[in-house]
C-alpha positions in Angstrom: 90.0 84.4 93.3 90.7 81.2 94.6 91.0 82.7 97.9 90.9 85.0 100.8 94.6 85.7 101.2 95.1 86.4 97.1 95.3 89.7 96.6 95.1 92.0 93.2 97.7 93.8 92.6 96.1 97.2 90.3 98.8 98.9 88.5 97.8 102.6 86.5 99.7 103.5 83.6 100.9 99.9 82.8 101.5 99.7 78.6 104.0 102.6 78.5 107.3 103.5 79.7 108.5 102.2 83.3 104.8 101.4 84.0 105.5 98.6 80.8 108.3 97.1 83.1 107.3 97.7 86.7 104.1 95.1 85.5 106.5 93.1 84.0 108.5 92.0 86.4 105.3 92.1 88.9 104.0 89.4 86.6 107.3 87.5 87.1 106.5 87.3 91.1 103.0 86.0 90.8 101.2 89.2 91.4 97.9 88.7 90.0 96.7 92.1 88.0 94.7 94.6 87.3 96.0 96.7 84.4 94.2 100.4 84.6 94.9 102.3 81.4 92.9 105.4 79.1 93.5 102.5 76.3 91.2 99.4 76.4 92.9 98.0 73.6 96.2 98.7 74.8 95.3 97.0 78.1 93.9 94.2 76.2 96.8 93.4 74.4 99.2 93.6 77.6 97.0 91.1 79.3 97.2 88.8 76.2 100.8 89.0 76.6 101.4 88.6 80.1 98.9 85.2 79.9 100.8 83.8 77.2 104.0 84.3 79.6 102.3 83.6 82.9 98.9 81.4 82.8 99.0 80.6 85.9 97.6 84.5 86.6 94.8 86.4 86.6 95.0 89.6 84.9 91.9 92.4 84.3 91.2 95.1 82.8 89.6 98.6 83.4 89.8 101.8 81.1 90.0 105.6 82.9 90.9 108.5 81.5 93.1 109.6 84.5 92.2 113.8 83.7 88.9 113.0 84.4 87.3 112.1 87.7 84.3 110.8 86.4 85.8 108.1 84.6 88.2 107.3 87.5 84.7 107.2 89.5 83.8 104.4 87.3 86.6 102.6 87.7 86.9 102.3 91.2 83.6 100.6 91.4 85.0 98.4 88.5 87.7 98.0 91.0 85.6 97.6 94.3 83.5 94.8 92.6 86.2 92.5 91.9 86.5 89.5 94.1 88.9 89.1 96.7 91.0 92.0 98.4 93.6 94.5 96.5 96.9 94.4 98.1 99.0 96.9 96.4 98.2 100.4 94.1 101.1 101.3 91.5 99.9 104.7 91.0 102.2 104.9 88.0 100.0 106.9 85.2 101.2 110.7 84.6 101.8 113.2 82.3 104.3 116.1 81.7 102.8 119.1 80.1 104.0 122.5 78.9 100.7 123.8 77.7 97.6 124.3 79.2 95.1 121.5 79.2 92.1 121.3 81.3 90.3 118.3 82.2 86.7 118.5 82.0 86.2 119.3 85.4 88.7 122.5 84.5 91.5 121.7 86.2 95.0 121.9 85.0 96.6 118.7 83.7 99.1 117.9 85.4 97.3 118.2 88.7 94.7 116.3 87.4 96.5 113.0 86.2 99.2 113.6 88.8 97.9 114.5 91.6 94.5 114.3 91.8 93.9 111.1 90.1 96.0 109.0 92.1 94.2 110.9 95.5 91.0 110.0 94.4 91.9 106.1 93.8 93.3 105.9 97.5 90.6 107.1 99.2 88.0 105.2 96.9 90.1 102.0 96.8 90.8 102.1 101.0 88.4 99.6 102.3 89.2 97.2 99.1 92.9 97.4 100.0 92.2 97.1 104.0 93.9 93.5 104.4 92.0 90.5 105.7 93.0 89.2 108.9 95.5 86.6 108.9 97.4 88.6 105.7 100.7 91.4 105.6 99.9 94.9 105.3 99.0 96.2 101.9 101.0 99.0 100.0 100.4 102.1 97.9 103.0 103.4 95.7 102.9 107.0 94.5 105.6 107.4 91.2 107.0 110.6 92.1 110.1 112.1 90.3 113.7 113.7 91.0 112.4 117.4 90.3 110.8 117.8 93.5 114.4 117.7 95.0 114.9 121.0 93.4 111.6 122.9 94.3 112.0 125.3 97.7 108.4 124.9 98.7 104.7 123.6 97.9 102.7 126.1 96.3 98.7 124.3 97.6 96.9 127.5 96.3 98.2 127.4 92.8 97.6 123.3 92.2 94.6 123.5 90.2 94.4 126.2 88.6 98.3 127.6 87.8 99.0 130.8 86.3 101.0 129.2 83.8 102.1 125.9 82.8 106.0 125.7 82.8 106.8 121.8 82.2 109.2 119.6 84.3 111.2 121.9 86.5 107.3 123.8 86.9 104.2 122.5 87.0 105.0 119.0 86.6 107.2 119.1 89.9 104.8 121.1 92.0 102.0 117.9 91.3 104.8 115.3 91.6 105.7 117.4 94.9 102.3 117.3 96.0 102.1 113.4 95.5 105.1 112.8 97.7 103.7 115.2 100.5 100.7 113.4 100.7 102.6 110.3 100.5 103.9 111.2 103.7 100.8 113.3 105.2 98.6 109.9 104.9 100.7 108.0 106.3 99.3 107.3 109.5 95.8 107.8 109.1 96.1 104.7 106.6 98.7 102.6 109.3 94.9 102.5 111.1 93.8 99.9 108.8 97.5 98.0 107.9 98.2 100.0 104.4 101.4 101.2 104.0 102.3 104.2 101.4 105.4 105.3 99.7 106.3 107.6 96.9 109.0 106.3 94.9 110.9 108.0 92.9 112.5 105.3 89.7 115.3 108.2 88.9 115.7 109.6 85.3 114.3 106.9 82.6 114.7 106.7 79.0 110.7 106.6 78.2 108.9 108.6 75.9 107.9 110.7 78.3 111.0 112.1 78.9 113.0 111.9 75.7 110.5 113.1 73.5 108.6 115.9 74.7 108.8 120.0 74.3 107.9 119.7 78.5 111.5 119.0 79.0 114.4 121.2 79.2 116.4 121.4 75.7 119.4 120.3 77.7 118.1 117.4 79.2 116.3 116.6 76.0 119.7 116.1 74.8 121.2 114.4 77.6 117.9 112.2 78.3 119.2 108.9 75.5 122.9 109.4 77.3 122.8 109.6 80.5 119.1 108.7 81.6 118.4 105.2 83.1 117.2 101.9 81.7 113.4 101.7 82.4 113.6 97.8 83.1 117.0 98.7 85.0 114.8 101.7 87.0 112.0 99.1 87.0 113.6 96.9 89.5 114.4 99.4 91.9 111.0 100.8 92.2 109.7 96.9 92.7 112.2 96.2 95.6 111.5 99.9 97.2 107.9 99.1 97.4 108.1 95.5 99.1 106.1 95.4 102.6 109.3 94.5 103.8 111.9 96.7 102.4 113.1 100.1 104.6 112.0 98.3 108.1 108.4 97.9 106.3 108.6 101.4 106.8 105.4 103.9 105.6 105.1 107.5 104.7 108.6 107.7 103.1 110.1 109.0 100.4 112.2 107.1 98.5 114.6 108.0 95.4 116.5 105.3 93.1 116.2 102.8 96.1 117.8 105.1 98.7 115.5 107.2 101.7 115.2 111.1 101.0 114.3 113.8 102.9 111.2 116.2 101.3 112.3 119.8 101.1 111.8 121.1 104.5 109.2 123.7 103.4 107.0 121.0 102.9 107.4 119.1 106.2 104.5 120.9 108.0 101.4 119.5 109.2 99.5 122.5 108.1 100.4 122.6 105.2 99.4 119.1 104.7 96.1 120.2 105.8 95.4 122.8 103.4 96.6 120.2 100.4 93.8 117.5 101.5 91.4 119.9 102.2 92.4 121.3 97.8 91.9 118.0 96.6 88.6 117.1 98.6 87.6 120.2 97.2 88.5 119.0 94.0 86.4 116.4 94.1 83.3 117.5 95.7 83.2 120.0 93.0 83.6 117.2 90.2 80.4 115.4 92.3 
């Protein structure tokens, strides 16, 4: 990097779906990027892309399987080696499963990509995304997702290891749920060194995700090409939602197709936020 006060920008998740647009248009605003996907050659190709758009930039590349902790492992010391600071973490990379998948560390799916995955690169990518002096506070963004409106409470003790798998309205929204709790349980242990953290919520996209895939609802299967959003539409609102300067450069908030929202109150409890850190260090000390 050219100097102190450039900063990467490391976006998870970036060749499909809103993850496509979100680098897009972070590309457009001289963000230089580091695009983290399972796919190398994906990656590759959406960095040969961007360039021939943007040459002014820098753009990387770094492969992770997000289900698996050792390969996340490897790519935050990918990450930690780079030169110069990281100044924001689109932690945009999920899945939505209706069957039971472990990862090799045996936990369930959508925990593992959705949850723990994105926990793991905040607390190994901290003191890379600590800013230098003289520079604005850096900023994490959690994608989490309109189900977790609808769920009453957290259910920690059933995170890894569920007794079934029931897709969106299910499993999916108790890990999206748990994102956006610990969104807002970090919050000020991370103010200590100037990084701020949101979960963001893009609203109901048109992505393959969501209109092609037995995890959804048949209703909302049908629904999804009608009524569900434009990703590059959706896109934009999860770009301006996550500027430093955006909601009073507010941190720990939760934020849903660019307007504040409240978690379910269940959720709001410092002991309970307690119990979910201490499950996904857990997590990882057992994947050690």
């Amino acid at each position: 990097m050219s100097s102190d006060l450039d900063k990467w920008t490391v976006v998870t998740g970036s060749t499909g779906g809103i993850g496509s647009e979100v680098t897009s248009i972070l590309a457009s605003r001289g963000h230089h990027l580091v695009l983290v996907n399972r796919s190398g050659r994906s990656g590759q190709a959406q960095r040969v892309y961007l360039l021939g758009r943007h040459p002014e930039l820098n753009v990387e590349v770094v492969t992770a399987d997000f289900i698996d902790t050792d390969s996340i492992r490897a790519a935050i010391d990918v990450l930690c080696a780079l030169p110069g600071p990281i100044g924001a973490l689109y932690n945009i990379a999920g899945v939505l499963n209706a069957e039971r998948i472990l990862s090799k560390q045996g936990f369930e799916s959508n925990f593992a990509v959705n949850t723990l995955a994105p926990y793991q690169l905040m607390k190994g990518l901290r003191r890379k995304m600590t800013p230098p002096p003289g520079s604005g506070e850096s900023m994490i963004v959690n994608f989490s997702s309109s189900a977790i409106f609808r769920q009453r409470s957290l259910e920690v003790s059933r995170l890894t290891h569920p007794s079934e798998v029931t897709g969106l309205m299910g499993t999916y929204a108790q890990s999206k749920l748990a994102l956006s709790v610990l969104s807002v349980a970090l919050a000020q242990e991370l103010s200590s060194d100037r990084i701020l953290i949101r979960a963001i919520d893009p609203g109901a996209t048109k992505t393959a995700m969501t209109t092609n895939n037995a995890a959804m609802p048949r209703a909302l299967q049908r629904l999804a090409p009608l009524f569900f959003g434009d990703p590059a539409k959706n896109a934009r609102k999860v770009v301006e939602s996550a500027m430093p300067s955006a909601f009073g450069s507010g941190t720990g908030l939760v934020i849903s197709r660019g307007r504040r929202k409240n978690l379910p109150k269940a959720t709001v409890h410092q002991e309970q936020w307690r119990q979910l850190i201490a499950v996904l260090d857990n997590a990882l000390e057992q994947s050690d």
